[in-house]
MARMI-776770 format. One record per residue (C-alpha): y, z, x; residue in three letters; residue number from 1. Coordinates in steps of 0.5 Angstrom, whole numbers, padded with zeros to 4 digits. Layout:
! residues N
Y, Z, X, ala, NUM
...
This chain:
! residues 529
-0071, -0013, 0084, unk, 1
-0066, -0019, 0081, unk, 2
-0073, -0023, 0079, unk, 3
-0075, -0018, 0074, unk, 4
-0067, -0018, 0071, unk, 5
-0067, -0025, 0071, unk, 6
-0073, -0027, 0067, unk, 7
-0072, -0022, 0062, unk, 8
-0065, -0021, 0062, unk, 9
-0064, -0023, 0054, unk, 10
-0069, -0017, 0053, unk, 11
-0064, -0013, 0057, unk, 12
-0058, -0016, 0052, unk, 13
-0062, -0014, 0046, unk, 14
-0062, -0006, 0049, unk, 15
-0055, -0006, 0051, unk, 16
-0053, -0009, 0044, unk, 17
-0057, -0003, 0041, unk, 18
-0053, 0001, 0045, unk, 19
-0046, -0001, 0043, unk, 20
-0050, -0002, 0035, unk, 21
-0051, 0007, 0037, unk, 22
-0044, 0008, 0040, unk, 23
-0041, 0005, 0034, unk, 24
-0044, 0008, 0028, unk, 25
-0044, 0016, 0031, unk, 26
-0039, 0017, 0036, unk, 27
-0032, 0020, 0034, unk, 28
-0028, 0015, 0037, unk, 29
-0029, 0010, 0033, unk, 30
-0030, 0013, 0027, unk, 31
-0024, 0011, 0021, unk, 32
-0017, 0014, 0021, unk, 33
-0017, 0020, 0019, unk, 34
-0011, 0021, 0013, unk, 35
-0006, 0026, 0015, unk, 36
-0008, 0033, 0014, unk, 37
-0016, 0032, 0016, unk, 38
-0020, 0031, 0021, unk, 39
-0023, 0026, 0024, unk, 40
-0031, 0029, 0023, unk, 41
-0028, 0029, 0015, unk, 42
-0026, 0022, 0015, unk, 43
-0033, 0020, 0017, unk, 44
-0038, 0019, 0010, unk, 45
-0044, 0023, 0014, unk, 46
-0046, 0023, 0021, unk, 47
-0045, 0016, 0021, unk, 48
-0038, 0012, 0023, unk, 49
-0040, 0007, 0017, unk, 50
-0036, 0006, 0011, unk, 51
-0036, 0005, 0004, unk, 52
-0033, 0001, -0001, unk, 53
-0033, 0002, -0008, unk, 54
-0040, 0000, -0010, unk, 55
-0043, 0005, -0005, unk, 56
-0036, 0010, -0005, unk, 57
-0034, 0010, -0012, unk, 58
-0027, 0009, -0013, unk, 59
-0023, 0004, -0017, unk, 60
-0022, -0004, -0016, unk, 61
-0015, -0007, -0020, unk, 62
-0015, -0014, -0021, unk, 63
-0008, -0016, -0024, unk, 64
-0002, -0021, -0023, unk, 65
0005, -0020, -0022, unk, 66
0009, -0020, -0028, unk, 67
0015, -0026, -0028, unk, 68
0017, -0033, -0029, unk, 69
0018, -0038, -0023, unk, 70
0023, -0044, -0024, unk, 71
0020, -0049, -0017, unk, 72
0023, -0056, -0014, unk, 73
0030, -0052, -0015, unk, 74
0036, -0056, -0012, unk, 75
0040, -0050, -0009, unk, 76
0046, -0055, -0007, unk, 77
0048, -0052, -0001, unk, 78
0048, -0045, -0004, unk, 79
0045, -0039, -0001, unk, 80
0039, -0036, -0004, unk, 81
0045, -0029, -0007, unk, 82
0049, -0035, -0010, unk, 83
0044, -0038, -0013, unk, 84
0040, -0032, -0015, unk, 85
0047, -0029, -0018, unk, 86
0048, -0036, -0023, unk, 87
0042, -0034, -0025, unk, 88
0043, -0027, -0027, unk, 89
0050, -0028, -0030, unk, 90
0046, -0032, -0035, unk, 91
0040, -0027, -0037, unk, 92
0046, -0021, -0040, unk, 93
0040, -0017, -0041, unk, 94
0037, -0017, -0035, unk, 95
0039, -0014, -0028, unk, 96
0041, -0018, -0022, unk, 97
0036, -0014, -0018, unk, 98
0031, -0018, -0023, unk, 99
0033, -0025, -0020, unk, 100
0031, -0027, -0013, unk, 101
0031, -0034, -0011, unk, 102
0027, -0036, -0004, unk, 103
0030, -0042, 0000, unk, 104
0024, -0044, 0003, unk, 105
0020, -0044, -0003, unk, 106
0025, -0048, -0007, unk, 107
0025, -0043, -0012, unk, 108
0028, -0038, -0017, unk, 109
0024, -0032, -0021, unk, 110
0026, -0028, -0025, unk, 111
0021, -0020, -0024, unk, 112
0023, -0018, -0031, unk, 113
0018, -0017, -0036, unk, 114
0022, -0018, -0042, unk, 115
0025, -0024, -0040, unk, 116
0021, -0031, -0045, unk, 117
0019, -0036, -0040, unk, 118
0024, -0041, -0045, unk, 119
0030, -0036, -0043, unk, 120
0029, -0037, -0037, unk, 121
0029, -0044, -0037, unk, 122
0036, -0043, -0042, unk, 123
0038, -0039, -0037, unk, 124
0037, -0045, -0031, unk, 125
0039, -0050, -0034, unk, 126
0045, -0045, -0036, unk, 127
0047, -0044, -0029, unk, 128
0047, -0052, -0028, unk, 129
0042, -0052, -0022, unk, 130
0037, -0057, -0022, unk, 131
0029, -0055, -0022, unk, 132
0022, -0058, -0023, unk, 133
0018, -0054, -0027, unk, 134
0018, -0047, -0030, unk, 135
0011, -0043, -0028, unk, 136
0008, -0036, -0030, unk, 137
0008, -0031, -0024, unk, 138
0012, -0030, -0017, unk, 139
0014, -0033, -0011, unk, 140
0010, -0032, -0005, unk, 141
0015, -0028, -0002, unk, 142
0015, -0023, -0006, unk, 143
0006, -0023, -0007, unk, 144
0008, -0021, 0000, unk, 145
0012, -0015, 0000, unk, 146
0009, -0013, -0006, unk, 147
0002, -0012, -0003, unk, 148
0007, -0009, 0004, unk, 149
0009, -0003, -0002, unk, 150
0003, -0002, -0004, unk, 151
-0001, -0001, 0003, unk, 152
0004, 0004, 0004, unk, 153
0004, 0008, -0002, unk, 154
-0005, 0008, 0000, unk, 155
-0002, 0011, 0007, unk, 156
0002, 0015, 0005, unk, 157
-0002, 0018, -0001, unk, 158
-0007, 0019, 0004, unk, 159
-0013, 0015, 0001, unk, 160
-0018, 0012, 0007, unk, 161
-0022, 0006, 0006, unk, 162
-0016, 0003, 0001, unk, 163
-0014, -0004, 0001, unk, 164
-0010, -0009, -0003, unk, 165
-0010, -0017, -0002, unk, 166
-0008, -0023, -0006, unk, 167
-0014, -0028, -0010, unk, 168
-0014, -0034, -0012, unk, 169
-0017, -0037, -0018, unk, 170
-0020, -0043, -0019, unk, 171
-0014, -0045, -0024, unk, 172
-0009, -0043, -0018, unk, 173
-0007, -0036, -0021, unk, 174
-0005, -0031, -0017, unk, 175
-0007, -0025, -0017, unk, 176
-0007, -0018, -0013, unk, 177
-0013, -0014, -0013, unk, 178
-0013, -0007, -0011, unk, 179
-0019, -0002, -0009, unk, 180
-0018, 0005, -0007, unk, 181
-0025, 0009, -0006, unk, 182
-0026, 0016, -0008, unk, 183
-0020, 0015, -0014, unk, 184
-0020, 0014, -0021, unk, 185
-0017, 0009, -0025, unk, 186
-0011, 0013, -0028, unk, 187
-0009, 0016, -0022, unk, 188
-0008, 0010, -0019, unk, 189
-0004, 0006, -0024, unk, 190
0000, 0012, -0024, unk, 191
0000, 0011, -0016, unk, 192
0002, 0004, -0016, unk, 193
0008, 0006, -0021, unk, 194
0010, 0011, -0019, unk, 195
0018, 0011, -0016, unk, 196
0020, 0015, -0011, unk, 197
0027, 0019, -0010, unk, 198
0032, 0014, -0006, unk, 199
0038, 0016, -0004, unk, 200
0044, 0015, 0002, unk, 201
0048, 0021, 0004, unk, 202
0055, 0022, 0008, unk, 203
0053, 0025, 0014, unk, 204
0060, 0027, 0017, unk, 205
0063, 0032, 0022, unk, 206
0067, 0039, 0018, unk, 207
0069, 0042, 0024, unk, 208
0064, 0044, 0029, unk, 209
0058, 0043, 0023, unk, 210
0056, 0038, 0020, unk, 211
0057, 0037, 0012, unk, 212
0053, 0032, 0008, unk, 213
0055, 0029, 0001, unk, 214
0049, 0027, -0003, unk, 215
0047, 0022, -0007, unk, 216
0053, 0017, -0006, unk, 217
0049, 0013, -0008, unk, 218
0043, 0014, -0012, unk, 219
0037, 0007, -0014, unk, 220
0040, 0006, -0021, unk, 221
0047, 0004, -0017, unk, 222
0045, -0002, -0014, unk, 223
0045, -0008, -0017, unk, 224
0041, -0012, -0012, unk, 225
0037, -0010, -0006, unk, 226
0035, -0017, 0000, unk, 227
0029, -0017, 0004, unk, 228
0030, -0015, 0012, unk, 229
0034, -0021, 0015, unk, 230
0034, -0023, 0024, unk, 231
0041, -0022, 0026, unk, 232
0045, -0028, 0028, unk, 233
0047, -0025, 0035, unk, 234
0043, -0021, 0038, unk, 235
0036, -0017, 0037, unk, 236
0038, -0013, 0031, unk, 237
0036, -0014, 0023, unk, 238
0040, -0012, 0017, unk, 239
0038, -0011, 0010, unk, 240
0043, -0014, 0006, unk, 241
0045, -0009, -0001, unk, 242
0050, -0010, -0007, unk, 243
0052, -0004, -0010, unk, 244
0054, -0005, -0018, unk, 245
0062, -0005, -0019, unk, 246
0062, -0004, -0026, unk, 247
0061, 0002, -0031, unk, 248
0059, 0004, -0037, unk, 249
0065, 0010, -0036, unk, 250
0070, 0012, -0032, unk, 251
0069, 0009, -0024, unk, 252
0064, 0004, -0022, unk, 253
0059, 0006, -0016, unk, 254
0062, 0001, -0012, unk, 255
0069, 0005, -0013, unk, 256
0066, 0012, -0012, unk, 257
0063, 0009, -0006, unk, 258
0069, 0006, -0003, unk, 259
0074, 0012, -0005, unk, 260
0068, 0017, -0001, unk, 261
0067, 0012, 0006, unk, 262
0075, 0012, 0006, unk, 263
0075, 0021, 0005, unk, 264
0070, 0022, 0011, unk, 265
0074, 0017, 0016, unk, 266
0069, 0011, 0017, unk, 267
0075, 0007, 0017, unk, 268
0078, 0008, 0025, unk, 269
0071, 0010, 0027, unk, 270
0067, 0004, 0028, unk, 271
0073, 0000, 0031, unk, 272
0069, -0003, 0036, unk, 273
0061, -0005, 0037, unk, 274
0060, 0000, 0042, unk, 275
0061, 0005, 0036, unk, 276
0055, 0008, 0034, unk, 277
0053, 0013, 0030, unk, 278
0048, 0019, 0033, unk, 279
0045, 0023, 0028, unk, 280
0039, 0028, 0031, unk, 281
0036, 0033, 0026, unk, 282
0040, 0034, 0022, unk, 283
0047, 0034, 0026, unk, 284
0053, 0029, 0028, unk, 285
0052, 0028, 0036, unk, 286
0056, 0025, 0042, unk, 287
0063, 0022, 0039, unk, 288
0060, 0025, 0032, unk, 289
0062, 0019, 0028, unk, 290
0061, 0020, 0020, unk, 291
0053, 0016, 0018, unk, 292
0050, 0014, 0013, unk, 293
0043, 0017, 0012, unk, 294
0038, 0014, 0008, unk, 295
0033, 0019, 0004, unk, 296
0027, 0018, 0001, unk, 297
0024, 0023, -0002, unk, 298
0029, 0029, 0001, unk, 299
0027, 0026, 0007, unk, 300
0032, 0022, 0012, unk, 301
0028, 0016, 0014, unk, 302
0035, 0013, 0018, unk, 303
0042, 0013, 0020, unk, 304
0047, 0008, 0020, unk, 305
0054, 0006, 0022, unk, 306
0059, 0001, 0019, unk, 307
0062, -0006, 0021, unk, 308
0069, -0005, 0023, unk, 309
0071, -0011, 0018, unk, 310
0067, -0007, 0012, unk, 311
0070, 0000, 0013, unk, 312
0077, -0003, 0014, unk, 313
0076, -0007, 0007, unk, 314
0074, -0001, 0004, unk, 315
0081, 0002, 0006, unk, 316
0084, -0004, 0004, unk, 317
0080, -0002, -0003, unk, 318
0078, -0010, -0004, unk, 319
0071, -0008, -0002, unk, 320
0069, -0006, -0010, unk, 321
0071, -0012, -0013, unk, 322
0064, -0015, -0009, unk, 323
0059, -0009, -0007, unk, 324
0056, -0012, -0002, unk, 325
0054, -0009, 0005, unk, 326
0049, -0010, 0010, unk, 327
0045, -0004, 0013, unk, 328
0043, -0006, 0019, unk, 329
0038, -0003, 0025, unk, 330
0036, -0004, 0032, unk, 331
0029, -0007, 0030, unk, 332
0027, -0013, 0025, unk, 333
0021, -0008, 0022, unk, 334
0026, -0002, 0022, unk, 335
0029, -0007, 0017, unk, 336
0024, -0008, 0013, unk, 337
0022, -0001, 0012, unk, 338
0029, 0000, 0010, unk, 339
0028, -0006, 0005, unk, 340
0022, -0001, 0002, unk, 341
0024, 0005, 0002, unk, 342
0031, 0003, -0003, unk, 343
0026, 0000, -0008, unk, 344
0024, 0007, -0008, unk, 345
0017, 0005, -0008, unk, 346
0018, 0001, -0014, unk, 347
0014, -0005, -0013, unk, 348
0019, -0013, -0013, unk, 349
0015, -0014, -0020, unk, 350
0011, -0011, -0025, unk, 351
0003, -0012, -0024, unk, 352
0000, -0012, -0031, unk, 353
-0006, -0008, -0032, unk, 354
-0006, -0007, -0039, unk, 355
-0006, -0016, -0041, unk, 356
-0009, -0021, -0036, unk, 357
-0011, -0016, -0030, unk, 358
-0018, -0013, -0030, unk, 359
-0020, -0006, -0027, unk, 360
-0027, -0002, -0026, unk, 361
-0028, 0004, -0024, unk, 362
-0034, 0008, -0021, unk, 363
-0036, 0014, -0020, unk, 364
-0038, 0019, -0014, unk, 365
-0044, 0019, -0016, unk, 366
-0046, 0013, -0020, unk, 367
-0044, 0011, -0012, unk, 368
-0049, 0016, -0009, unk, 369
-0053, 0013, -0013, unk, 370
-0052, 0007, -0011, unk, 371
-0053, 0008, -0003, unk, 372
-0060, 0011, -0005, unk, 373
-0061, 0005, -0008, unk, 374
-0060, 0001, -0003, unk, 375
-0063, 0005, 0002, unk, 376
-0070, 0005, -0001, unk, 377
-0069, -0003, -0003, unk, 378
-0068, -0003, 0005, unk, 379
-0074, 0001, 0006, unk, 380
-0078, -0003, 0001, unk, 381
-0076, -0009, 0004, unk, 382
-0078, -0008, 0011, unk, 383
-0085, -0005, 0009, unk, 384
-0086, -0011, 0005, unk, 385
-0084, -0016, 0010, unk, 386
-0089, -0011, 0016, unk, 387
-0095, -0012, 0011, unk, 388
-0094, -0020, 0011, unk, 389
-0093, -0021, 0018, unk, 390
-0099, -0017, 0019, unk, 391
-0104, -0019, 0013, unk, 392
-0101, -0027, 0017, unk, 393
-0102, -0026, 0024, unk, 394
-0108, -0019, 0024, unk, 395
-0105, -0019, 0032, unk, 396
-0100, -0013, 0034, unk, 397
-0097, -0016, 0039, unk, 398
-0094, -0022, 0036, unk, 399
-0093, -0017, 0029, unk, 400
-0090, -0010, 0032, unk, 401
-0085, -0014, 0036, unk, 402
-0083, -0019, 0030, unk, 403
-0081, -0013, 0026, unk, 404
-0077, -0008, 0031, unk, 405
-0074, -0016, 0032, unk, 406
-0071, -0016, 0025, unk, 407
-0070, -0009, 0024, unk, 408
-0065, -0009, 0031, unk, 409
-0061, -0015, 0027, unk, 410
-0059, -0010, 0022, unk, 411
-0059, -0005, 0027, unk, 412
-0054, -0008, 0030, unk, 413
-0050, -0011, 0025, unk, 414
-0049, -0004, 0022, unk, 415
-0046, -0003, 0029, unk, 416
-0041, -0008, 0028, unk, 417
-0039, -0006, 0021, unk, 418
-0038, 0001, 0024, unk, 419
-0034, -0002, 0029, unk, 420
-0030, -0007, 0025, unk, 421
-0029, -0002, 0020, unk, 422
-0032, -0006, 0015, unk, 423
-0033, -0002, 0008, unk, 424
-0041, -0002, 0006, unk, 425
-0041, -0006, 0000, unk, 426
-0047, -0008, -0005, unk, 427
-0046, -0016, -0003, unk, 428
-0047, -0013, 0004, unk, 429
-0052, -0010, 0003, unk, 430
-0056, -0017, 0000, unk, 431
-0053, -0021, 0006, unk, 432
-0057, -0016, 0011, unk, 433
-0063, -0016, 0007, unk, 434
-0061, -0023, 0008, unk, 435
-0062, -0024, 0014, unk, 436
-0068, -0020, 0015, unk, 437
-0072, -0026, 0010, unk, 438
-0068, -0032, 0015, unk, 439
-0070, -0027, 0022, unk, 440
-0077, -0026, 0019, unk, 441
-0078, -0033, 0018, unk, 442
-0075, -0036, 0024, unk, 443
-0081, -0031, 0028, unk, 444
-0085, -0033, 0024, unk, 445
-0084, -0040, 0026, unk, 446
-0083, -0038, 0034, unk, 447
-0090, -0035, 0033, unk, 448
-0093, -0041, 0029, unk, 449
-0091, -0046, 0033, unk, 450
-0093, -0042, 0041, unk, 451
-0099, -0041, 0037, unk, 452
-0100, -0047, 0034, unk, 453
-0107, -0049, 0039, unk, 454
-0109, -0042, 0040, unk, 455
-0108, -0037, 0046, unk, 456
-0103, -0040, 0051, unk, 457
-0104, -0037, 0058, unk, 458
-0099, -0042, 0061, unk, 459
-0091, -0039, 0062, unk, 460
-0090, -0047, 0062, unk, 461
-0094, -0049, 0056, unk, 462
-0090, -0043, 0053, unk, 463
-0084, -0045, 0054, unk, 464
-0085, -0052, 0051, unk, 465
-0087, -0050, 0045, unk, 466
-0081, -0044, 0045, unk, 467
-0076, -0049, 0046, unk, 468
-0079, -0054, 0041, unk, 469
-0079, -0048, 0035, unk, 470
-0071, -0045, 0037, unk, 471
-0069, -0053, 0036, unk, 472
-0072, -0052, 0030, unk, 473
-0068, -0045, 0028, unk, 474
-0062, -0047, 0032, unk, 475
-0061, -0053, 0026, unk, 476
-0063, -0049, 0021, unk, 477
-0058, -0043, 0023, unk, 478
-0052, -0048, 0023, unk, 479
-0054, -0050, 0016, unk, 480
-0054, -0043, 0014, unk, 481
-0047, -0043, 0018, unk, 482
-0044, -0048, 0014, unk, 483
-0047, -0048, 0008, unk, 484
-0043, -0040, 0008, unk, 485
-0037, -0042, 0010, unk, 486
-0033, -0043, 0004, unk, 487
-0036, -0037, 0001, unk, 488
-0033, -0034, 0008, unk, 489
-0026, -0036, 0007, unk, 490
-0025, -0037, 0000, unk, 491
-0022, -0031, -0004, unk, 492
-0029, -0029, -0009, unk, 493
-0028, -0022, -0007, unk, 494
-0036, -0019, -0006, unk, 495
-0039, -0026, -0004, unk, 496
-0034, -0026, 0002, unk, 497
-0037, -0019, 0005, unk, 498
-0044, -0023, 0003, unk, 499
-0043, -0029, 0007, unk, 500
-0040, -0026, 0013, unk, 501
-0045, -0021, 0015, unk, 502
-0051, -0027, 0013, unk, 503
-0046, -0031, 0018, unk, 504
-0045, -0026, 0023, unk, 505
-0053, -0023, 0022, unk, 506
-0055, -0031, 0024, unk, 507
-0052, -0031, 0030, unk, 508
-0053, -0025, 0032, unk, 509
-0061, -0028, 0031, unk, 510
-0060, -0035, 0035, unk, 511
-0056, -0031, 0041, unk, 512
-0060, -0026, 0041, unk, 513
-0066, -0024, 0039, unk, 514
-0069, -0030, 0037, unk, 515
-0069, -0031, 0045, unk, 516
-0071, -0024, 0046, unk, 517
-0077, -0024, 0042, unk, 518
-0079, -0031, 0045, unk, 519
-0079, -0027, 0052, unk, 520
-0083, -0021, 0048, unk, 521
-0087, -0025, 0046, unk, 522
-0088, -0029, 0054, unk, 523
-0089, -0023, 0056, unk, 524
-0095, -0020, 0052, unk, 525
-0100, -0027, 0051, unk, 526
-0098, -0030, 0059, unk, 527
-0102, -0029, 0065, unk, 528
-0099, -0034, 0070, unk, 529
């Protein structure tokens, strides 16, 4: 019994990878997440699990950079990143503060606003009296990053399955994010990418045995500037740091107004100590029934805060207007950044330019269609050409039929792995995997040639000699291939990425398993002894 497994164990290898290839493409579980309100048999494209990008889906691809300037080598002098940042904006009159960010790790200052010249960004700098090293288009690491974050969970939040957003690099070192949302026309995700959700924060306060609200104490266009979530000092908590505008155009400052509705609700006496906390649970105060802060997004209550003692008792004392600053704070670091989300209402950090330097194109659901058809019948063609000449080479069925089912079992299983890794089906895909039927077919075909190379072969040993001479030969040709895709594998050129991955994926699938196979395959069929 372990005498068969043990000499044909790599065929065995090659039926288990067929097995995991079919449980991957048409079982339910391992199918794409559905979006909220479908079911998992609707977010399948078919009876398969596989999925598809833009190419074969249709949808919309933008590719566009952020809009700003960015000063670097900036010397902050020991100022904190808000100092420095707010030096900044005081010398920009026409711009708001939110508009000007400075990131210590990157010794550097943006100003996001797309109204502001590049030459005004350097009067202002120099205005502010910090030194700096040069002044270049576009923005900060940083906000790259939380401006894909926006944008993934506005994809989520719409619903949209197989949608996507990551940063490129050009070869003269611009930045760009580069957006692909299947299914989706182009306007409609400009208007997506655009659009500005509803923010708010809410008193919640105890009115007898009931609960009472005041809505829209603070509202989006209230805050002057809205930090990025922070670790606490001391503890595992994280705060969000904001600063509410203390001037107006008439009348009170929503600072002030802010300050006068925390002290009326009683903050000031109820978080005295740190074990004060607030509770509120659907829609009510529980447990000592502290007045909370809610954050609302679009009507919903996404969190709830108390205060620090020392921050409500300066809002008692009415000193605290004069800066507008306060921390809304969390248990948890990622509580804080999705709180840090929600008050830019949705907005993203900085403004991607569609209309000047991006670029965008839009396929449709059958133009897609289409494609897939295609690609089936380019696939198909491209099997039967290769079957004719495998047979018209060798006119011998025991050396063709296996050489054929061998590569089509790399697609098969490559197929699976994209099935299960959720990797969307492109056109550059589709090429790597006809790819990888050419440089399998080839690889066969040295096999085959070199156990061949003096006729029939009758001894296991003697084929097993040739064998290995013809798998050192694939083995040096599979590492070249390796290395010759590899940048394309990890550089940002967008389709070619896909190309290389499964060609590379498609080679080593071959070299580990099925060039071994076939070689056993074939040991079996033209041995005796």
């Amino acid at each position: 019994m372990l005498e068969p497994i043990k000499d044909n164990w790599r065929i065995l290898l090659i039926v288990a990878v067929v097995i995991g290839a079919s449980v991957a493409l048409f079982a339910p579980g391992f199918g794409p997440e559905p979006a909220p309100g479908e079911t998992a048999n609707e977010a399948r494209s078919g009876i398969t699990n596989l999925q598809y990008g833009l190419d074969l889906a249709g949808g919309t691809r933008i590719r566009a950079p952020l809009s700003g300037h960015t000063a670097t080598d900036v010397a902050f002098g020991g100022d904190n990143p808000a100092t420095v940042a707010r030096a900044v904006a005081d010398e920009l009159p026409n711009t708001s503060a939110r508009n000007v960010g400075a990131v210590a790790d990157e010794r550097a200052v943006e100003v996001t606003d797309p109204a502001v010249t590049e030459a005004e960004f350097r009067a202002a700098m120099d205005a502010s009296g910090y030194e700096y090293g040069n002044v270049r288009s576009g923005v900060t690491q940083e906000t790259r990053d939380e401006t894909m974050n926006v944008i993934e969970g506005k994809i989520n939040e719409a619903g949209l399955s197989g949608g996507s957003v990551q940063q490129v690099q050009s070869i003269t070192g611009e930045y760009f994010i580069l957006v692909e949302v299947p299914g989706e026309g182009r306007q409609d995700v400009v208007d997506l990418l655009e659009e500005r959700g509803t923010v708010r924060i809410d008193i919640a306060y105890a009115d007898g045995n009931e609960t009472g609200v005041d809505e829209g104490v603070l509202v989006q266009e209230n805050f002057d500037e809205i930090g990025t979530a922070s670790q606490s000092d001391q503890g595992t908590g994280a705060y969000v740091p904001v600063t509410v505008r203390n001037t107006g155009e008439s009348g009170q400052s929503p600072a002030t107004a802010f300050q006068d509705a925390v002290v009326e609700r009683g903050f000031p006496g109820a978080y005295e100590t740190r074990t004060d906390r607030c509770e509120y649970v659907n829609g009510s105060l529980t447990g000592e029934r502290n007045p909370c802060l809610l954050l609302v997004v679009n009507d919903e209550v996404v969190n709830s805060f108390g205060m620090d003692s020392g921050l409500a008792d300066g809002m008692a004392a009415g000193s605290w207007a004069e800066t507008g600053q306060f921390r809304l704070t969390t248990g948890e670091f990622s509580e804080a950044q999705t709180i840090s989300l929600n008050l830019r209402a949705g907005a993203l950090p900085a403004e991607l330019d569609v209309s000047g330097e991006g670029t965008s194109s839009s396929i449709s659901a059958s133009q897609g269609e289409n494609f897939r058809t295609y690609s089936l019948v380019i696939g198909i063609l491209s099997v039967l050409a290769v079957a004719g000449m495998v047979f018209l080479r060798y006119r011998e069925p025991r050396v063709a039929l296996p050489m054929i089912v061998t590569a089509l079992t790399e697609v098969y299983a490559l197929l699976g792995f994209a099935a299960l890794l959720g990797y969307p089906l492109e056109l550059a895909v589709i090429a790597g995997f006809i790819a990888v039927v050419g440089t399998g077919v080839d690889d066969l075909v040295i096999i085959a040639d070199q156990v061949m190379s003096e006729g029939d072969v009758n001894s296991r040993k003697v084929f097993d000699s040739r064998f290995r001479q013809a798998f050192w030969v694939i083995g040096a040709a599979a590492a070249t291939t390796i290395i010759a895709m590899s940048p394309l594998m990890v550089l940002s050129l967008g389709d070619l990425s896909g190309f290389a991955i499964f060609t590379i994926l498609g080679v080593l699938i071959g070299v580990l398993i099925t060039r071994p196979a076939y070689g056993d395959i074939l040991r079996r069929l033209l041995t005796v002894r």
